[in-house]
N, C-alpha and C positions, 0 to 999 in steps of 0.2 A: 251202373244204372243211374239214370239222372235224379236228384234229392228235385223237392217240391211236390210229389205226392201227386202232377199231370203227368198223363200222355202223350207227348207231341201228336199233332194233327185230331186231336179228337174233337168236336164243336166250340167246346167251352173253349177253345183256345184261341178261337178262329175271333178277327175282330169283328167287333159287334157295327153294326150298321146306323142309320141317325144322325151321323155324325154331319152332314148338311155339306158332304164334298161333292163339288158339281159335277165332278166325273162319273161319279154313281149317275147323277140324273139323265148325263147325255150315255151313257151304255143306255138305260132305260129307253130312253125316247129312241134309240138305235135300232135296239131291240123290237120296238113297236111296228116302228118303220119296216124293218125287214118283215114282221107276220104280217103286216099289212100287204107287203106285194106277194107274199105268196100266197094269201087267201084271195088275192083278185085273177090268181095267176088260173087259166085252165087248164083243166086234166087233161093229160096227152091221149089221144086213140089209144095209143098202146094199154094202158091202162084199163082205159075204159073198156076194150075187149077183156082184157085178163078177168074184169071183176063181173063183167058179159057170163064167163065159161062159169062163175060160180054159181049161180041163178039154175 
């Protein structure tokens, strides 16, 4: 068993965030981007019948 008294893989281990690397910022803004086109995006028929039959 590994000495140190951690888990591997449990939160505390995981690196902490703030660190001001621009890669975090552009996933974020990525991120954005992509909810942004799927909330302008419309509900296909299909759907909209499906959620029809639950009514």
């Amino acid at each position: 068993m590994a000495s140190g008294g951690k888990t591997p893989g449990k939160p505390d281990d995981r690196p902490q965030g703030g660190s001001g690397d621009p890669s975090k910022s552009d996933i974020g803004d990525a991120l954005r981007s992509a909810y942004e086109d799927a909330v302008k995006e419309d509900i296909p028929a299909e759907m909209l019948d499906l959620l029809g039959k639950l009514d």
